[in-house]
C-alpha positions as CSV (number, residue, x, y, z in Angstrom):
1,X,-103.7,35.4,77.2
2,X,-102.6,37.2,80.7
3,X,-98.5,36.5,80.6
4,X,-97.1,33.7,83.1
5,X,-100.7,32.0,83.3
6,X,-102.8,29.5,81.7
7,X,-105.1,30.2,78.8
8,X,-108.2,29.3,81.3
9,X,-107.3,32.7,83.1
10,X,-108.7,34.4,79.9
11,X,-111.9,32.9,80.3
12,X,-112.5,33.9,84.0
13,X,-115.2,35.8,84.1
14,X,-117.0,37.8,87.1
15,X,-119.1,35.9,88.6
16,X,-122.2,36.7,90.7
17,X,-121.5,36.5,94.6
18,X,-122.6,33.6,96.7
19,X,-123.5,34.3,100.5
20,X,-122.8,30.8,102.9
21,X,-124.9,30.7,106.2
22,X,-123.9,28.6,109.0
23,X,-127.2,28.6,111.1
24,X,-127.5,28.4,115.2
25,X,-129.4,29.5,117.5
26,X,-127.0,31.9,119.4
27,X,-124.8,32.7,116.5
28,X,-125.0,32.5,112.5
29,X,-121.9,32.7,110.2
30,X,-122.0,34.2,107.4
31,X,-119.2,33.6,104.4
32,X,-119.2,35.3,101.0
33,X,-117.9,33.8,97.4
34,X,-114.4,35.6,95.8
35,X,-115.4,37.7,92.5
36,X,-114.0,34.7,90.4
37,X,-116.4,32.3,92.5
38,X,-113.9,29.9,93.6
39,X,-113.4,31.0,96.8
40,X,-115.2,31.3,100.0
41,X,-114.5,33.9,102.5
42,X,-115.6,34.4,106.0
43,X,-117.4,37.5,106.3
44,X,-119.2,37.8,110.1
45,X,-120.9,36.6,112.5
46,X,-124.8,37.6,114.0
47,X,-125.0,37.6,117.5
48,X,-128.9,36.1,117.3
49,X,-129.6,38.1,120.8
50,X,-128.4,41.3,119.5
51,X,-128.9,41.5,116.1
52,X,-132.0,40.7,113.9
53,X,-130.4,38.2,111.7
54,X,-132.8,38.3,108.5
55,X,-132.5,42.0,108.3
56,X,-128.9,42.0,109.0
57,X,-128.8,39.0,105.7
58,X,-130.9,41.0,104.1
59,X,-128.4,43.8,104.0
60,X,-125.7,42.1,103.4
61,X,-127.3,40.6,100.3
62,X,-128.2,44.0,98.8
63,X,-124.7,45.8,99.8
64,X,-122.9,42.9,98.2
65,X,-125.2,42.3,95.3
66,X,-125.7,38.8,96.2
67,X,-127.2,36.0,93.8
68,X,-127.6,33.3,95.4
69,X,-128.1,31.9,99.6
70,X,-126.0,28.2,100.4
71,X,-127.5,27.3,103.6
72,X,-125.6,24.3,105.3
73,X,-128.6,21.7,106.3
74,X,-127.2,19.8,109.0
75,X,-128.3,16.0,108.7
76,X,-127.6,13.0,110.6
77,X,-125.1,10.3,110.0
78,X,-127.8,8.0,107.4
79,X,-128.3,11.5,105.6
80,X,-132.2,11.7,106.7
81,X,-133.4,15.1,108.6
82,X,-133.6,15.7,112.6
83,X,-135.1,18.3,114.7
84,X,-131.9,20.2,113.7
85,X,-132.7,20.5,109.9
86,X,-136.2,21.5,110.8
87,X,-134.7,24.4,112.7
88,X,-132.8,25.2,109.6
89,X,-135.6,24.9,107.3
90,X,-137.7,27.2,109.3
91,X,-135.2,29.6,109.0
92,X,-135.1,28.8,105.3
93,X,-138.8,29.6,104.9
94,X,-138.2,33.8,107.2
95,X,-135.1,34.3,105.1
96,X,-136.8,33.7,102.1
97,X,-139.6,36.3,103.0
98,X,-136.8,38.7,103.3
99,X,-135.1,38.1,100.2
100,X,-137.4,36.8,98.1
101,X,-135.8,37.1,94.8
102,X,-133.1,35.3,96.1
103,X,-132.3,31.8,95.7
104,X,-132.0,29.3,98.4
105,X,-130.1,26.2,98.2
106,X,-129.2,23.6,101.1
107,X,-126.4,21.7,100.9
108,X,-125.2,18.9,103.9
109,X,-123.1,20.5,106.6
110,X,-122.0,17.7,107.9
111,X,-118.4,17.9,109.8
112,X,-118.6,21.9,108.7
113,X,-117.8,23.4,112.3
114,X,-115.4,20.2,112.7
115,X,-113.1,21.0,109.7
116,X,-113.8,24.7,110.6
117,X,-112.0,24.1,114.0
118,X,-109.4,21.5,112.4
119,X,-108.3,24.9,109.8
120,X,-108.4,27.4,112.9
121,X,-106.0,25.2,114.8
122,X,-103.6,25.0,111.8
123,X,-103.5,28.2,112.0
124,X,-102.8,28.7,115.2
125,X,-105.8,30.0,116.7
126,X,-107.9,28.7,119.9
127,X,-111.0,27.9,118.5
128,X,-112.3,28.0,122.6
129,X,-111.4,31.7,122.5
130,X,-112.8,32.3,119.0
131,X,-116.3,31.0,119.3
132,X,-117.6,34.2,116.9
133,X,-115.0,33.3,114.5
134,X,-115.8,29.8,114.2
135,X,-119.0,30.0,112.9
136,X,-117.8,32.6,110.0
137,X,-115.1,29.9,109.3
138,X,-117.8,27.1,109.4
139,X,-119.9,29.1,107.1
140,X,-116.8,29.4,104.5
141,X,-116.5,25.7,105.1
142,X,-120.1,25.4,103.8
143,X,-119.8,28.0,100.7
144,X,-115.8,26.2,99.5
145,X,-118.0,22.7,99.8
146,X,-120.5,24.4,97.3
147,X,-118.1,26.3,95.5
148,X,-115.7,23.3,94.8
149,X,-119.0,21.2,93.9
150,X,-119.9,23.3,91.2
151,X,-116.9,25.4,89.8
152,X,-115.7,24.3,86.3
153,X,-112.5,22.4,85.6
154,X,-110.2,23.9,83.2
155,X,-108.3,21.6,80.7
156,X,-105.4,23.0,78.6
């Protein structure tokens, strides 16, 4: 048992890497999983216009041996699917002929840029001047939503 810490510490184990995309036209954040997969990070943003986003993902999934893709679906207020998560899914279906042994999961983005811009103004930034940095943080947003769905609870 590691000194000062519970005994669920010993039974952390490295975990594969998760990769969070927050999809747009202009932009697309991306956010990456801690070692210990409980944590998201924000990681970058793709400028769509100067920057070919599936190769850039692509890259990013080999460099930071990624196992699985969280892909926030954006759906409307009665949970059913506009033109917006057809966008998405399209994007789904290129990324997925980039990566193809890598797994694609959706999960609802709902209020993701939102509580993206609530944490940025916490911390004192202005979201207006941060527009890059928003969609990274929206992305984490998506990946902590995942992350926190689907971590283990540890009981002493």
């Amino acid at each position: 048992m590691v000194k000062g810490y519970p005994k669920a510490v010993d039974a952390l184990e490295i975990q594969p890497r998760l990769l969070g995309i927050d999809y747009g036209d202009v932009r697309i954040g991306l956010a990456v999983s801690d070692e210990l997969g409980f944590l998201a990070h924000p990681l970058e943003t793709i400028y769509c216009r100067k920057t070919h986003p599936l190769k850039r993902i692509a890259e990013i999934v080999a460099e930071k041996q990624i196992s699985k893709i969280i892909l926030g679906l954006p759906l409307r207020l009665d949970s059913s699917e506009g033109p917006a998560a057809e966008k998405v899914r399209a994007f789904s279906d290129r990324l997925r002929k980039e990566v193809s042994s890598i797994p694609i999961e959706f999960i609802d983005e709902s209020y993701s840029t939102m509580d993206a811009q609530k944490q940025l103004h916490a911390n004192g930034k202005n979201t207006k001047n941060s527009k890059g940095v928003i969609d990274q943080a929206a992305a984490a947003v998506i990946l902590q939503s995942y992350l926190d769905n689907s971590s283990p609870t540890f009981l002493d």
